[in-house]
PQR file of N, CA, C, O and H, with PARSE charges and radii, in Angstrom:
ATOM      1  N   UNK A   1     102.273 -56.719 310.796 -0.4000 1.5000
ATOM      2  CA  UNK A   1     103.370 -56.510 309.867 -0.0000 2.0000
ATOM      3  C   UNK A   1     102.915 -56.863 308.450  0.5500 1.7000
ATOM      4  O   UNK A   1     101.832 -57.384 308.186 -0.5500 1.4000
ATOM      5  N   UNK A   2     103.990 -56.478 307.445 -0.4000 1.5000
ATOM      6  CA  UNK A   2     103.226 -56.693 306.243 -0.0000 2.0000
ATOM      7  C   UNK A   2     104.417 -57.458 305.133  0.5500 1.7000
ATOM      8  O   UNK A   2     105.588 -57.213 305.424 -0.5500 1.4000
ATOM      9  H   UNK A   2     104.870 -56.055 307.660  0.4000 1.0000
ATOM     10  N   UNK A   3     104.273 -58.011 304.373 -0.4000 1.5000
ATOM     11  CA  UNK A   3     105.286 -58.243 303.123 -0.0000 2.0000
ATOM     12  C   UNK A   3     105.245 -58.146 302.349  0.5500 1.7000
ATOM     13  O   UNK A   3     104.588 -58.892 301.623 -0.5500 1.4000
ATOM     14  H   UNK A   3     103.322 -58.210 304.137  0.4000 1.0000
ATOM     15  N   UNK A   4     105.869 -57.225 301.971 -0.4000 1.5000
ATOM     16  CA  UNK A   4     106.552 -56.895 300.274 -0.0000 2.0000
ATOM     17  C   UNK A   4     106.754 -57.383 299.167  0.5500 1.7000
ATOM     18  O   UNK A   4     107.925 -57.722 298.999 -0.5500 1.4000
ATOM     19  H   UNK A   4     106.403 -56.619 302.560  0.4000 1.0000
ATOM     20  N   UNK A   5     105.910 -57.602 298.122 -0.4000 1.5000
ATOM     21  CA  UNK A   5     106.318 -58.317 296.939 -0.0000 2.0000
ATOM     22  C   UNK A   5     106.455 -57.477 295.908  0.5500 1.7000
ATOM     23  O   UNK A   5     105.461 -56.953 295.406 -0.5500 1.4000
ATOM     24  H   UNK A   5     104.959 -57.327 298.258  0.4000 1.0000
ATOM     25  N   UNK A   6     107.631 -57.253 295.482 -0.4000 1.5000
ATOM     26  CA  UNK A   6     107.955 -56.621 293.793 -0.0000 2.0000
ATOM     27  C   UNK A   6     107.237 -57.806 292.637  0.5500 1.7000
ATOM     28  O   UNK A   6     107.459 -59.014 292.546 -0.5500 1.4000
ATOM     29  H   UNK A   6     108.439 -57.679 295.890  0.4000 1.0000
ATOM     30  N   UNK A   7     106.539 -57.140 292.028 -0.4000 1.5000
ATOM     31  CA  UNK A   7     106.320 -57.784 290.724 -0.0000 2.0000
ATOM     32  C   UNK A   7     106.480 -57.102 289.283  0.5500 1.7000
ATOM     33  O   UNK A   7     106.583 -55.970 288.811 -0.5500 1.4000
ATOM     34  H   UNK A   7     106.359 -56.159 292.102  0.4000 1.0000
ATOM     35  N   UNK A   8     106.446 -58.287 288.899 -0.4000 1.5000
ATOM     36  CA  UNK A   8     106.686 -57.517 286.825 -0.0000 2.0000
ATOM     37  C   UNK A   8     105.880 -58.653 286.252  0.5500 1.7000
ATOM     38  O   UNK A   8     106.274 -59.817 286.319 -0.5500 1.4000
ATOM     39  H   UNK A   8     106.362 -59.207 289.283  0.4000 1.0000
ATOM     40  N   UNK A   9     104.679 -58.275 285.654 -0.4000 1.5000
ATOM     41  CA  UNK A   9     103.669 -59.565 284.831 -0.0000 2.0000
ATOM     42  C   UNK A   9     103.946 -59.138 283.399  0.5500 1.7000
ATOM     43  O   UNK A   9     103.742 -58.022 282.923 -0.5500 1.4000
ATOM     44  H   UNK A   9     104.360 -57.329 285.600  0.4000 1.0000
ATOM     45  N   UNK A  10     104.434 -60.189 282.802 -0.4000 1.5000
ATOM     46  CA  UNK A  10     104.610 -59.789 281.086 -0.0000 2.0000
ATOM     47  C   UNK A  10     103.297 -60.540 280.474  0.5500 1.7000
ATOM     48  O   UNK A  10     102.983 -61.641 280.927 -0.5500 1.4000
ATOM     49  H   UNK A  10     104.600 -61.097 283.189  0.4000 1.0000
ATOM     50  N   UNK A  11     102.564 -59.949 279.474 -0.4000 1.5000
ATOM     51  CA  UNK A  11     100.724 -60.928 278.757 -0.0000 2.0000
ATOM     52  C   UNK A  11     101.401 -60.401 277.272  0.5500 1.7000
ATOM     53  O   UNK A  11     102.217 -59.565 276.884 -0.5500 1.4000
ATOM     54  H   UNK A  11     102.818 -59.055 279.106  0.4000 1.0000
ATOM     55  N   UNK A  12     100.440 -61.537 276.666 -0.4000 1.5000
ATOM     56  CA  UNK A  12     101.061 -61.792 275.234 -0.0000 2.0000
ATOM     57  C   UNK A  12      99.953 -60.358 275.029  0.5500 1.7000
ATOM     58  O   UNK A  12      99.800 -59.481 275.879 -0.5500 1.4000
ATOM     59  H   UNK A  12      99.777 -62.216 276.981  0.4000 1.0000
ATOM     60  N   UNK A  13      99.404 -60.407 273.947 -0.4000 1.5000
ATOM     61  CA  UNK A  13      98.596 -59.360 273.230 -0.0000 2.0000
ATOM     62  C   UNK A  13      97.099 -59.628 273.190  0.5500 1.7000
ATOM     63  O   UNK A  13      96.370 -58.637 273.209 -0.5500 1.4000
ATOM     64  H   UNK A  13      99.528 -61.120 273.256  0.4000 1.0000
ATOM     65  N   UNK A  14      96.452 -61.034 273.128 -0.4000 1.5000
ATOM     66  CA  UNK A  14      95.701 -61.599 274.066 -0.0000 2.0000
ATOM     67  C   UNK A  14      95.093 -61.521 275.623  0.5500 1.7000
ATOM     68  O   UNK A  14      93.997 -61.911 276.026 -0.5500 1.4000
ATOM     69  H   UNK A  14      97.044 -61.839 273.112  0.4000 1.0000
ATOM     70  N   UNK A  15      96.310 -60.807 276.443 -0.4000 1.5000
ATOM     71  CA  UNK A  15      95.655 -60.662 277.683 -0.0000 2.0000
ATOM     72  C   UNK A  15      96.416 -61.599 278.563  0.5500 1.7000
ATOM     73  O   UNK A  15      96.703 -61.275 279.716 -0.5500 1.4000
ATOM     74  H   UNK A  15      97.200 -60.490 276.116  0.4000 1.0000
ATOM     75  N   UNK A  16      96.885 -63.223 277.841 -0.4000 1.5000
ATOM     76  CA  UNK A  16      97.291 -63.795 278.929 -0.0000 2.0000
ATOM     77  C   UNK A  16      98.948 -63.661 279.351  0.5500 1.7000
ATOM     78  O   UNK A  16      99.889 -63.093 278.794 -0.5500 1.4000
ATOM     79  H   UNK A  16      96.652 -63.487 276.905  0.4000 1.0000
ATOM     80  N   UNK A  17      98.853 -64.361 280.447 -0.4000 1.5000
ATOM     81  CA  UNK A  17      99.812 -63.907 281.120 -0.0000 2.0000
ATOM     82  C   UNK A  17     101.176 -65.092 280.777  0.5500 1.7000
ATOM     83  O   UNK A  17     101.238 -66.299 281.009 -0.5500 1.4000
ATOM     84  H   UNK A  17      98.089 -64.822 280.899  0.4000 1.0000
ATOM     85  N   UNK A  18     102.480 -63.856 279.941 -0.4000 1.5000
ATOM     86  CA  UNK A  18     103.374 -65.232 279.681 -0.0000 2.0000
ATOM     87  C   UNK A  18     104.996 -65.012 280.842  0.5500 1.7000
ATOM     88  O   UNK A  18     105.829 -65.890 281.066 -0.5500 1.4000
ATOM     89  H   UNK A  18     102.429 -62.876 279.752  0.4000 1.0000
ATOM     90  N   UNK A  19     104.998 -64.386 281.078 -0.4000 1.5000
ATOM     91  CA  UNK A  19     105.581 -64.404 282.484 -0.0000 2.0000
ATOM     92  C   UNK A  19     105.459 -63.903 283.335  0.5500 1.7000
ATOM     93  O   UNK A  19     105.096 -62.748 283.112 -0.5500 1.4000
ATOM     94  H   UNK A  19     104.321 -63.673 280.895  0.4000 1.0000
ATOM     95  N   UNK A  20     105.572 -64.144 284.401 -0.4000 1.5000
ATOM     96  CA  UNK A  20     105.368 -63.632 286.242 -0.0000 2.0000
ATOM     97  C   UNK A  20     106.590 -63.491 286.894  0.5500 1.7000
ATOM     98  O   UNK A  20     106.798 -64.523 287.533 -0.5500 1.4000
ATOM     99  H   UNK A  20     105.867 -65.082 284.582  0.4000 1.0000
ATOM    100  N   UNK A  21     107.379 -62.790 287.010 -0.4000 1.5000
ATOM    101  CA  UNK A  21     108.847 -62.656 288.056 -0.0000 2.0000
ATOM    102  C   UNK A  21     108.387 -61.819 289.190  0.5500 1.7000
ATOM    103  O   UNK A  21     107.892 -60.711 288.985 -0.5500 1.4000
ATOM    104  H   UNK A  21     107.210 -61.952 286.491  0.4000 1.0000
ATOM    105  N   UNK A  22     108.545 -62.344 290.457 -0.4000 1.5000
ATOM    106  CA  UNK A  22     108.307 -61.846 291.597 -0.0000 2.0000
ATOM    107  C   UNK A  22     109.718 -61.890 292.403  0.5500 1.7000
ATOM    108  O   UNK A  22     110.671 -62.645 292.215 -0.5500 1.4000
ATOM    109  H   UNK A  22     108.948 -63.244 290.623  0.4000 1.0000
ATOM    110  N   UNK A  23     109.570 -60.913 293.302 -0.4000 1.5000
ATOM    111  CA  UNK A  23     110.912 -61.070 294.502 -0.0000 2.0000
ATOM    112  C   UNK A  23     109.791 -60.399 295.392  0.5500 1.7000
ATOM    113  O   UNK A  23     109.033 -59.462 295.141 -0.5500 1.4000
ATOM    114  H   UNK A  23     108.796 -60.300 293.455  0.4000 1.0000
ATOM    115  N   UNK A  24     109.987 -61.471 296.916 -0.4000 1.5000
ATOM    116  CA  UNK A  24     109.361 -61.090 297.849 -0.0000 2.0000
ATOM    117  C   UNK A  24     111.066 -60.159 298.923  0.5500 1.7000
ATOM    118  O   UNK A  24     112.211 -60.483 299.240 -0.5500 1.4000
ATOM    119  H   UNK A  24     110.602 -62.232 297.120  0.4000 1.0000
ATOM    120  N   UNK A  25     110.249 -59.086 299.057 -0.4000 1.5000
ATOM    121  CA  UNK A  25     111.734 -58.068 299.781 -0.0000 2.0000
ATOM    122  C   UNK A  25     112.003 -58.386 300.988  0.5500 1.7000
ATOM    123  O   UNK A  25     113.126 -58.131 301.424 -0.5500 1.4000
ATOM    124  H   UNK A  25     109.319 -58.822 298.800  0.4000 1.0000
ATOM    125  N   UNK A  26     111.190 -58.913 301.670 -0.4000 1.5000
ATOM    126  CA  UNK A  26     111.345 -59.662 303.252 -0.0000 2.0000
ATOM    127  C   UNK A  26     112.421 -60.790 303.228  0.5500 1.7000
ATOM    128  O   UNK A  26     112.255 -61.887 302.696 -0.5500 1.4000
ATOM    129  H   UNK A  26     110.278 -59.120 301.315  0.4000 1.0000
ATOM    130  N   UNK A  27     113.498 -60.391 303.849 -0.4000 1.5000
ATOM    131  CA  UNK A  27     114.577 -61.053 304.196 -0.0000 2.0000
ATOM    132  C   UNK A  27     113.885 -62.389 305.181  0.5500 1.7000
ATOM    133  O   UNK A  27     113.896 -63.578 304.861 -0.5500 1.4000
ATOM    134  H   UNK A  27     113.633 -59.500 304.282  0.4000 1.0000
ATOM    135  N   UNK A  28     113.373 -61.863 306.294 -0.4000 1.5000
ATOM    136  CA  UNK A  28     112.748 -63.146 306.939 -0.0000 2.0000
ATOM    137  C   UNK A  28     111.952 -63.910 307.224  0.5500 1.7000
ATOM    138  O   UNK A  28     111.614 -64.598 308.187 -0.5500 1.4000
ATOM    139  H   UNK A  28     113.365 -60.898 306.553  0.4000 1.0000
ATOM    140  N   UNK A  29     111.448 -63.535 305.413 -0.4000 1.5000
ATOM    141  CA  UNK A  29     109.977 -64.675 305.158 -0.0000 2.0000
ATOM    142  C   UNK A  29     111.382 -66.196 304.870  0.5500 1.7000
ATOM    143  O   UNK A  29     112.550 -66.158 304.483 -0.5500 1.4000
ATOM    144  H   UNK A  29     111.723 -62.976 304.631  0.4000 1.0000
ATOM    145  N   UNK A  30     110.464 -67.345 305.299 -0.4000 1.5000
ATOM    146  CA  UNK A  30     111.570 -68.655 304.830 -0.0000 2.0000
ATOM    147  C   UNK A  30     111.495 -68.996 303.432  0.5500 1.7000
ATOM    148  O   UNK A  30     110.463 -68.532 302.947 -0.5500 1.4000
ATOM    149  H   UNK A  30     109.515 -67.376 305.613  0.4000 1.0000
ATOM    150  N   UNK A  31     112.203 -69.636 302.592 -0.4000 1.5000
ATOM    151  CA  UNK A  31     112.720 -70.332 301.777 -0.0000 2.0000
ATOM    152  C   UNK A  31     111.300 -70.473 300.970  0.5500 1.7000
ATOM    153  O   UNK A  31     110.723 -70.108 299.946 -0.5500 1.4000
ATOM    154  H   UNK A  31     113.042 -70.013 302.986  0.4000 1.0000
ATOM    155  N   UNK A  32     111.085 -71.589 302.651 -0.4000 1.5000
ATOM    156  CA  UNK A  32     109.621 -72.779 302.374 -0.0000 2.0000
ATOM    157  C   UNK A  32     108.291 -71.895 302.274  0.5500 1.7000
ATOM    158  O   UNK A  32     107.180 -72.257 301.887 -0.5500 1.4000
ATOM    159  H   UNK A  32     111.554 -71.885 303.483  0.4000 1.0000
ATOM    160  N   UNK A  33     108.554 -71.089 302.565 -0.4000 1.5000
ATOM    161  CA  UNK A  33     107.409 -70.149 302.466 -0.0000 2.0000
ATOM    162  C   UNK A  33     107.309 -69.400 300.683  0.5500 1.7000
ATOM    163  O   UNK A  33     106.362 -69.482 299.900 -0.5500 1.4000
ATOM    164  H   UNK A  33     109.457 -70.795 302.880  0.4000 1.0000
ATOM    165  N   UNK A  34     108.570 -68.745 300.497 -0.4000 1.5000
ATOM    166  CA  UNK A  34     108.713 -68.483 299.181 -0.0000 2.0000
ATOM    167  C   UNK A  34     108.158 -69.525 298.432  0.5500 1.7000
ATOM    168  O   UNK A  34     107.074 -69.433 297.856 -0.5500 1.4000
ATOM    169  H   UNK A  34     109.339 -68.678 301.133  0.4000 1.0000
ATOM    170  N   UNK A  35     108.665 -70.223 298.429 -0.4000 1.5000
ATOM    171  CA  UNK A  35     108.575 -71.479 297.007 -0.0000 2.0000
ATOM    172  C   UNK A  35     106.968 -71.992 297.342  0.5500 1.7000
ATOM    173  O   UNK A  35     106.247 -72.256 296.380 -0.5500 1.4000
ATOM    174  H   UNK A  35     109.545 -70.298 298.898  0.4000 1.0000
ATOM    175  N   UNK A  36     106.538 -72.099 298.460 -0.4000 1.5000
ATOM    176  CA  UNK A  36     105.256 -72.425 298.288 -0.0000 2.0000
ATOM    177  C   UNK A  36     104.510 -70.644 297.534  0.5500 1.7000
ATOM    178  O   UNK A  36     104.066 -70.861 296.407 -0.5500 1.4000
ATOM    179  H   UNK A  36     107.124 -71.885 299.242  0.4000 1.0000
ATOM    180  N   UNK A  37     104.443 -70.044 297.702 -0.4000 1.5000
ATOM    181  CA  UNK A  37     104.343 -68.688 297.318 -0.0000 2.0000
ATOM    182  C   UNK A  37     104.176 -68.713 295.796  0.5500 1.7000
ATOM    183  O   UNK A  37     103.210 -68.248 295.191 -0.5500 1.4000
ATOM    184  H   UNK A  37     104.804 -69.867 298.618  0.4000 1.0000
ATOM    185  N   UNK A  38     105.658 -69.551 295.047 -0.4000 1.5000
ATOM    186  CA  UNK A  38     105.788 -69.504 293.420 -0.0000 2.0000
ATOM    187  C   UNK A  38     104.740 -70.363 292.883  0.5500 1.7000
ATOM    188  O   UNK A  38     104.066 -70.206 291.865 -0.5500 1.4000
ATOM    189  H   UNK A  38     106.443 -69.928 295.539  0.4000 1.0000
ATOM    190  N   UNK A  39     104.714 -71.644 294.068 -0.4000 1.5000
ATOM    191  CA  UNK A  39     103.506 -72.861 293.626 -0.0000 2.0000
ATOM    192  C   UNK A  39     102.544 -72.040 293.129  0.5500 1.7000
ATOM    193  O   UNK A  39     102.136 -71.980 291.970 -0.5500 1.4000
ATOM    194  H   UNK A  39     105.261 -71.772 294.896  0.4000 1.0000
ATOM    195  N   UNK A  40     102.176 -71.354 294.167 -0.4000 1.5000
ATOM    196  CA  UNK A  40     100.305 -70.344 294.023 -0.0000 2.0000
ATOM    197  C   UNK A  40     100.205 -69.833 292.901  0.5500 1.7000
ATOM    198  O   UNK A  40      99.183 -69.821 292.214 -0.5500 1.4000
ATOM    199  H   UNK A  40     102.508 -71.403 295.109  0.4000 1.0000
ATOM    200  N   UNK A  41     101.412 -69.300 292.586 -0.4000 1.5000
ATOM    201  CA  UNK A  41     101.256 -67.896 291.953 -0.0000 2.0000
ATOM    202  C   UNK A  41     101.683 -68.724 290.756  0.5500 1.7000
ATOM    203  O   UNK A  41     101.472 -67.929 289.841 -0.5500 1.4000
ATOM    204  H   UNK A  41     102.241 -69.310 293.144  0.4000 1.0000
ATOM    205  N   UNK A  42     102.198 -69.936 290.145 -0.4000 1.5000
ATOM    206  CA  UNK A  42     102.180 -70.830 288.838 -0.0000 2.0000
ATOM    207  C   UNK A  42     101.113 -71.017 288.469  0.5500 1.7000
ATOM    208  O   UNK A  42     100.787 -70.799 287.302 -0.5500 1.4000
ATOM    209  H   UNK A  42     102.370 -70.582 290.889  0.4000 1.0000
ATOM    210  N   UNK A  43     100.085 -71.589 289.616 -0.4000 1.5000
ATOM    211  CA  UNK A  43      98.867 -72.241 288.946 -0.0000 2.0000
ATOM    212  C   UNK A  43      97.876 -70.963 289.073  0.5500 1.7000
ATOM    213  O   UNK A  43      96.900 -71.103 288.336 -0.5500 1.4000
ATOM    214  H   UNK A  43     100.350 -71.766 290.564  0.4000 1.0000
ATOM    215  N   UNK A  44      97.869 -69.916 289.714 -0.4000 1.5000
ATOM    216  CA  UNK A  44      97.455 -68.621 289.038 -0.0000 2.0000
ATOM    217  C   UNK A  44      97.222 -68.123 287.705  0.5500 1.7000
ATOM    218  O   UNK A  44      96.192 -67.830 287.098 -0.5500 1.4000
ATOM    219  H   UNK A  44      98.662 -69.802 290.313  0.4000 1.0000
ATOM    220  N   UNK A  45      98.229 -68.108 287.462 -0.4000 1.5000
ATOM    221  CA  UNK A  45      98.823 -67.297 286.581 -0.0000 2.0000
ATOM    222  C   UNK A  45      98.518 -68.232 284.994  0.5500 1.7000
ATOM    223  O   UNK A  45      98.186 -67.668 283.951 -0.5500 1.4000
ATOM    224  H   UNK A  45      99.065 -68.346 287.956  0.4000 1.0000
ATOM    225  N   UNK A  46      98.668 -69.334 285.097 -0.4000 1.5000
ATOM    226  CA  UNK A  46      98.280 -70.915 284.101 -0.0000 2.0000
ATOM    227  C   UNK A  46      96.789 -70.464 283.624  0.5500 1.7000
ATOM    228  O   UNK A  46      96.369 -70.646 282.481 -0.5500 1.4000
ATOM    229  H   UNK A  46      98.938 -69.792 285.944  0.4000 1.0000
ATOM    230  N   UNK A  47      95.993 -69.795 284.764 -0.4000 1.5000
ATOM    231  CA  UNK A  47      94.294 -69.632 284.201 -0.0000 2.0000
ATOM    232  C   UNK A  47      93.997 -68.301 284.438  0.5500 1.7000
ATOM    233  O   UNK A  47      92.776 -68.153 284.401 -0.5500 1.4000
ATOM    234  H   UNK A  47      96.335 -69.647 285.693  0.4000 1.0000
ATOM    235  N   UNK A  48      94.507 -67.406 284.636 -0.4000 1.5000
ATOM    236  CA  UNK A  48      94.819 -66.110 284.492 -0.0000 2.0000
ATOM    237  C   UNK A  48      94.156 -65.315 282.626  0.5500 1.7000
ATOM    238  O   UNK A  48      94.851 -65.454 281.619 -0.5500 1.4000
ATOM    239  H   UNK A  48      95.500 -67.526 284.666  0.4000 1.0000
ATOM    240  N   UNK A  49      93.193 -64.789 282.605 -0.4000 1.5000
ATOM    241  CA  UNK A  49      93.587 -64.114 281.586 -0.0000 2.0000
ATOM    242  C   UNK A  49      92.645 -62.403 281.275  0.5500 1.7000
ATOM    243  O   UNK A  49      91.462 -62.369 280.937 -0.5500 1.4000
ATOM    244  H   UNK A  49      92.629 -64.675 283.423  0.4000 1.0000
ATOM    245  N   UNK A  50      93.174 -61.639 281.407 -0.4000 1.5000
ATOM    246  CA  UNK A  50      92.897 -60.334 281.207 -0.0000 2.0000
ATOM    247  C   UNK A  50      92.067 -59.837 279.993  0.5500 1.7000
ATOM    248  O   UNK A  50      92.593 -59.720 278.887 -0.5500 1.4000
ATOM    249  H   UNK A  50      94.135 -61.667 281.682  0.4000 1.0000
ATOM    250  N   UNK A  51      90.651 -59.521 280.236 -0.4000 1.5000
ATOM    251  CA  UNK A  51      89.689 -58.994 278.872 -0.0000 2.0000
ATOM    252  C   UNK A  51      90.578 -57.770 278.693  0.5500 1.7000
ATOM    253  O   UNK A  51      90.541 -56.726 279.345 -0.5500 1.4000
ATOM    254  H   UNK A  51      90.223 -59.616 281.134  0.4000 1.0000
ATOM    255  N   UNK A  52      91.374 -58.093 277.696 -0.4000 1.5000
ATOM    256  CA  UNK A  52      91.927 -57.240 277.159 -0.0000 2.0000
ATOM    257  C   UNK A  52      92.897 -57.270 275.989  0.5500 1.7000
ATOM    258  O   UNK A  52      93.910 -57.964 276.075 -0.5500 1.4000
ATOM    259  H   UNK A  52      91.404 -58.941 277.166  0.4000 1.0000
ATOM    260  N   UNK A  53      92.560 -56.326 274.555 -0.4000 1.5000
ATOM    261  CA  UNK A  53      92.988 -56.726 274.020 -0.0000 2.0000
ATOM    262  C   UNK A  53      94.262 -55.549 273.563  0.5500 1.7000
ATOM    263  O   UNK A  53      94.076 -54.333 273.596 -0.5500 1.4000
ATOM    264  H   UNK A  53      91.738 -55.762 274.485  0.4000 1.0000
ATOM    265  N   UNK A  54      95.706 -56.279 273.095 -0.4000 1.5000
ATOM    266  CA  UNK A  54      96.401 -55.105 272.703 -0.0000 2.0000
ATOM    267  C   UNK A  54      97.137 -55.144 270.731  0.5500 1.7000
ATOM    268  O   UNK A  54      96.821 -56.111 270.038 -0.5500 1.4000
ATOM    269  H   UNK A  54      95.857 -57.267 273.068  0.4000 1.0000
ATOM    270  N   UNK A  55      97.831 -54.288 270.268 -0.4000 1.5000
ATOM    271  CA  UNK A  55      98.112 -54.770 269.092 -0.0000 2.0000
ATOM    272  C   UNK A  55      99.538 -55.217 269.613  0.5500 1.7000
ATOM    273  O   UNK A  55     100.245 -55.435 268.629 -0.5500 1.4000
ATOM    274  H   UNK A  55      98.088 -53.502 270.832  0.4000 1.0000
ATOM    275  N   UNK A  56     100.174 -55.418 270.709 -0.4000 1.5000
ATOM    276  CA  UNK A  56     101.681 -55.974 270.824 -0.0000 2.0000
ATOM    277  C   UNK A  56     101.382 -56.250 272.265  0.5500 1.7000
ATOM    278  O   UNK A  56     100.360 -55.897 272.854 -0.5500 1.4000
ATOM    279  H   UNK A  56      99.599 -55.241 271.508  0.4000 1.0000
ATOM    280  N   UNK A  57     102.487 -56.985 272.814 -0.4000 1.5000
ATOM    281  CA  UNK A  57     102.968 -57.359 274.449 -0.0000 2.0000
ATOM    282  C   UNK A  57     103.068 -56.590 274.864  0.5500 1.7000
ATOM    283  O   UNK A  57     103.627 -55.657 274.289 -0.5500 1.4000
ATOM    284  H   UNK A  57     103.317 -57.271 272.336  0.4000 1.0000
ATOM    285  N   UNK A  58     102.460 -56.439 276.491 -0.4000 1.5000
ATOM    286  CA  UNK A  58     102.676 -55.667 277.533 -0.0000 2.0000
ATOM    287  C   UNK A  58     103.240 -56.328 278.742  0.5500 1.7000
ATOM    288  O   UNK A  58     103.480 -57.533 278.806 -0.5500 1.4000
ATOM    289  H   UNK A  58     102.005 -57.197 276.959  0.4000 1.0000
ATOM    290  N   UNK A  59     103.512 -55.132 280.069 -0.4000 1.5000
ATOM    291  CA  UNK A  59     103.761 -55.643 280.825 -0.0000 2.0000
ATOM    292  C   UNK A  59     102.833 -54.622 281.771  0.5500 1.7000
ATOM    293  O   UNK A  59     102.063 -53.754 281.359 -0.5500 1.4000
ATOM    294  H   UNK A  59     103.316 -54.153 280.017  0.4000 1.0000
ATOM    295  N   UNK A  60     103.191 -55.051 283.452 -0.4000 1.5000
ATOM    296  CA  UNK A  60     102.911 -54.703 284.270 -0.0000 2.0000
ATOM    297  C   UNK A  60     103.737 -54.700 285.441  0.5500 1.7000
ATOM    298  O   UNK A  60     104.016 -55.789 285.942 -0.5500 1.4000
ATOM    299  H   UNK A  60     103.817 -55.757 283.786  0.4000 1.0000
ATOM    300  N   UNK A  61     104.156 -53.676 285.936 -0.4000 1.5000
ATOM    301  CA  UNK A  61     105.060 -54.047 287.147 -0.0000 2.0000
ATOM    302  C   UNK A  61     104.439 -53.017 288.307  0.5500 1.7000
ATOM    303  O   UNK A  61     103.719 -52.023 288.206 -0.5500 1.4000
ATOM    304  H   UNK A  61     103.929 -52.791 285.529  0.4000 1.0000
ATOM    305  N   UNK A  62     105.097 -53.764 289.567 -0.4000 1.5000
ATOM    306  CA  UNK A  62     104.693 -52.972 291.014 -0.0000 2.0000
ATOM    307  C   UNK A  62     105.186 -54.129 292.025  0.5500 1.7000
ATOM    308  O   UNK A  62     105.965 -55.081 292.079 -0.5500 1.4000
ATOM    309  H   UNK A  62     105.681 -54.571 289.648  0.4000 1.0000
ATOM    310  N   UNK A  63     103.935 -53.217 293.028 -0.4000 1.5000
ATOM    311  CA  UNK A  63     104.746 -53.823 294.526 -0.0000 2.0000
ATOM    312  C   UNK A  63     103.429 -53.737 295.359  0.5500 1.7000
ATOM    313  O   UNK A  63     102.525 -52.910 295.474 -0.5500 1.4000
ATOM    314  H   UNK A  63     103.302 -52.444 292.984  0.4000 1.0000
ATOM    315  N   UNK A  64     103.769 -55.158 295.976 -0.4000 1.5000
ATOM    316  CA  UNK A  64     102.278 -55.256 296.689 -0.0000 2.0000
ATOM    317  C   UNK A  64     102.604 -55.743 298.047  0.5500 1.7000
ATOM    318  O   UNK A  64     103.572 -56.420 298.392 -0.5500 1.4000
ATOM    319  H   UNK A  64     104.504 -55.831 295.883  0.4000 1.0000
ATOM    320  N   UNK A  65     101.442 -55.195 298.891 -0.4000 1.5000
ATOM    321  CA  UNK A  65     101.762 -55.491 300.345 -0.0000 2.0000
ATOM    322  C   UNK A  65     100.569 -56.420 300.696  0.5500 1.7000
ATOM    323  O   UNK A  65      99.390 -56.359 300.348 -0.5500 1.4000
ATOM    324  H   UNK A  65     100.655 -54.645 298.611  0.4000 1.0000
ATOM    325  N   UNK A  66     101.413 -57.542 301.706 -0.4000 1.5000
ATOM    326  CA  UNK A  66     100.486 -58.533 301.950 -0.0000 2.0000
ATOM    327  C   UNK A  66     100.229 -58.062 303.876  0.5500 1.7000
ATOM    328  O   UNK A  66     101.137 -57.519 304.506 -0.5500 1.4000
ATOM    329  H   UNK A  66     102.371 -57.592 301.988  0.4000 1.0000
ATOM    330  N   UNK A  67      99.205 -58.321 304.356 -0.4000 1.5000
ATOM    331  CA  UNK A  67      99.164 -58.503 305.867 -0.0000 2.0000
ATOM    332  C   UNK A  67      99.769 -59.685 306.335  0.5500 1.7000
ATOM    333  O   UNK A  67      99.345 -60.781 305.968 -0.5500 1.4000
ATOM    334  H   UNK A  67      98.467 -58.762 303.844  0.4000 1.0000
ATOM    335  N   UNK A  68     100.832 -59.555 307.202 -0.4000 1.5000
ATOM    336  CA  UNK A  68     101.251 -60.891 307.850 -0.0000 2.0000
ATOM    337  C   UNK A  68     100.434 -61.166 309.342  0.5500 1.7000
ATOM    338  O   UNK A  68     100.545 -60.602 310.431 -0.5500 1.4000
ATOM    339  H   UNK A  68     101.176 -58.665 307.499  0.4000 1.0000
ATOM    340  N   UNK A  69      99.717 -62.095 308.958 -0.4000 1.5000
ATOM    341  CA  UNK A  69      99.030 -62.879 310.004 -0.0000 2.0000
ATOM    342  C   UNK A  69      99.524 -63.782 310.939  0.5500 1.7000
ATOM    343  O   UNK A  69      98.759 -64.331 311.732 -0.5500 1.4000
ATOM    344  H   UNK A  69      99.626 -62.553 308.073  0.4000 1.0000
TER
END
């Protein structure tokens, strides 16, 4: 089986990353599972940064499938 994560990554113009909003679509992943999920994806995202340069803010959005093991 697999799980579903919607994402939207907003990066300053720099490359790095100044917000992350995720919704995982799986109704019966747990709580405790989510929030450990946001842990990861905080300290990710903290040293995260994209060679890339723009003249304004971007974003990025999608949907990613994980394998459930």
């Amino acid at each position: 089986s697999t799980i579903t994560v919607m994402n939207k990554i907003y990066f300053n113009k720099d490359g790095n990353i100044k917000y992350y909003f995720f919704k995982i679509m799986n109704p019966s992943v747990p709580l405790e599972k989510k929030r450990e999920f946001e842990r990861v994806l905080n300290k990710f995202s903290a040293n995260i940064k994209l060679d890339l340069q723009r003249d304004s803010q971007f974003a990025q959005c999608g949907k990613t499938k994980y394998l459930n093991y």
